[in-house]
Phi, psi and omega in degrees: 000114177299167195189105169268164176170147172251127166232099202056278180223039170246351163021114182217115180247134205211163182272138175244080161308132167086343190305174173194165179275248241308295192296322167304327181276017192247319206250161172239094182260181204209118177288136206226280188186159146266141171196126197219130180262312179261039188229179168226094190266161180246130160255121222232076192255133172213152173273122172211142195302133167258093160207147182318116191086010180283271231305309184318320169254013131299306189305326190320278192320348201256314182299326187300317179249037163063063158266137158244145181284140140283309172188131190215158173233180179212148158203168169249123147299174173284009183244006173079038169235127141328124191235109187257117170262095168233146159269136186244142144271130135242155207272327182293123199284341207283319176314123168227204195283319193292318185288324175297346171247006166287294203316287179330311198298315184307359166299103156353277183307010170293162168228315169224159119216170185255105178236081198258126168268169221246138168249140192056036171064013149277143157233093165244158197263087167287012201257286189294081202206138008280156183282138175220129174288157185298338178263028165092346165265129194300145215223172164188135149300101197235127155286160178288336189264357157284333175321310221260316177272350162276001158295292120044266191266359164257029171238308147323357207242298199210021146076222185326280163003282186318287153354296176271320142351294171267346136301352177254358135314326184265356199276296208279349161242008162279323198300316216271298178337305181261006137296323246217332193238323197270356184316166154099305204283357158089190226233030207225175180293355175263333160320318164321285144337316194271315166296286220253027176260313203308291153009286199295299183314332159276034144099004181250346156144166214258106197257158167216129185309153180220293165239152168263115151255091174291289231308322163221065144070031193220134180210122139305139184204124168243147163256112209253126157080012201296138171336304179292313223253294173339108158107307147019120176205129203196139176306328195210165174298148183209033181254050185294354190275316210279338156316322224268335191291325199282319181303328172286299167005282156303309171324277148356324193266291171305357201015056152221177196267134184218168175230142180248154175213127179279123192241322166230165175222169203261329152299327143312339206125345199274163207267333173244144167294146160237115170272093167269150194234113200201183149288155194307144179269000000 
């Protein structure tokens, strides 16, 4: 299935297994590993000159000899090299790691590469580390729903007490987040907006501004998918971290003190989380 995409001045056209529009516009994936006992995967780490055409002629080189990209990322370093990551198959039984980094070396636009094979069909990308986000920060992997059932059993464990614990967790890291991403974005419903795009893109649930009151600092926000609550069923509302996130947010954005209450959630039933945000009464 063919597949274009400009990624800055690597402008490329490459063969894609498995892509779809549709799984593109829905998911984010984030390379880990692979695992097939009956494939043979490849890790693919390569240093490349940023200039127009290089990624097109990795790819050239990996289709000419019927490698498929499975799954890859790209960046410019700080040091103004493409740092290119793909998980591969190849289909030729005779292809192992050394042949896949002779043929590559042969790229003009190369500078290095890392070429690891997969045993017993594992593949994990040990090469790349630490996970670091586009804003400079170190990261991890938690899935949401151990995230969500270690909420869980410590509200269960220890009621309110927890409860409120883990909203001022989520307060000191929405707080920290919008010193450090949102200064700058000025004071208005597209600033708003714009903070609460961020949300969705890491993964905690797709928000959307519903009402603005700039004159005092009151806001409606729902949330779709949200992370804590999804797959849930509950009496009462049960998003204390991510209330704590929206409130630190704000907080943050407005340099005044606000608090979020969760009115509806998606463990009731409601088809969206709901907040309102506003100062403490």
């Amino acid at each position: 299935m063919g597949f274009r995409a400009s990624f800055g001045p690597f402008m490329c056209e490459a063969l894609m297994t498995g892509y779809s529009e549709e799984r593109a516009m829905s998911e984010k994936q984030v390379m880990v590993m692979r695992n097939n006992p009956k494939k043979r995967f490849f890790l693919i780490s390569a240093r490349l000159k940023e200039q127009v055409g290089a990624l097109a002629d990795i790819t050239r080189i990996l289709a000419i000899r019927g490698v498929d990209i499975l799954e890859g990322q790209i960046y410019v370093n700080l040091e103004g090299f493409g740092v290119l990551t793909l998980f591969t198959e190849a289909a030729d039984p005779k292809a192992d790691a050394d042949f896949l980094k002779q043929m590559l070396q042969g790229s003009s636009f190369l500078e290095s590469v890392v070429v690891l094979e997969s045993r017993k069909g594992v593949i994990i990308d040990t090469i790349n580390f630490p996970l670091m986000t586009d804003f400079g920060e170190r990261s991890i992997l938690l899935s949401a729903e151990s995230v969500s059932e270690t909420f869980r059993k410590a509200k269960s464990e220890y009621g309110n007490t927890a409860a409120d614990l883990i909203y001022s967790l989520g307060f000191s890291h929405g707080k920290g987040f919008g010193s450090k991403l949102f200064t700058g974005l000025g004071k208005d419903k597209v600033a708003v907006e714009d903070m609460l795009a961020f949300y969705g893109a890491v993964g905690m649930g797709k928000a959307a501004l519903e009402r603005f009151r700039g004159e005092d600092k009151s806001f409606t926000v729902s949330v779709e998918n949200c992370f804590e609550c999804e797959g849930l069923q509950s009496t009462a509302p049960v998003s204390a971290f991510l209330a704590g996130v929206l409130a630190g947010s704000f907080t943050s954005l407005f340099g005044r003190e606000v608090v979020a209450n969760e009115t509806k959630c998606i463990a009731m039933g409601a088809k969206k989380c709901e907040f309102e945000i506003g100062p403490e009464a």
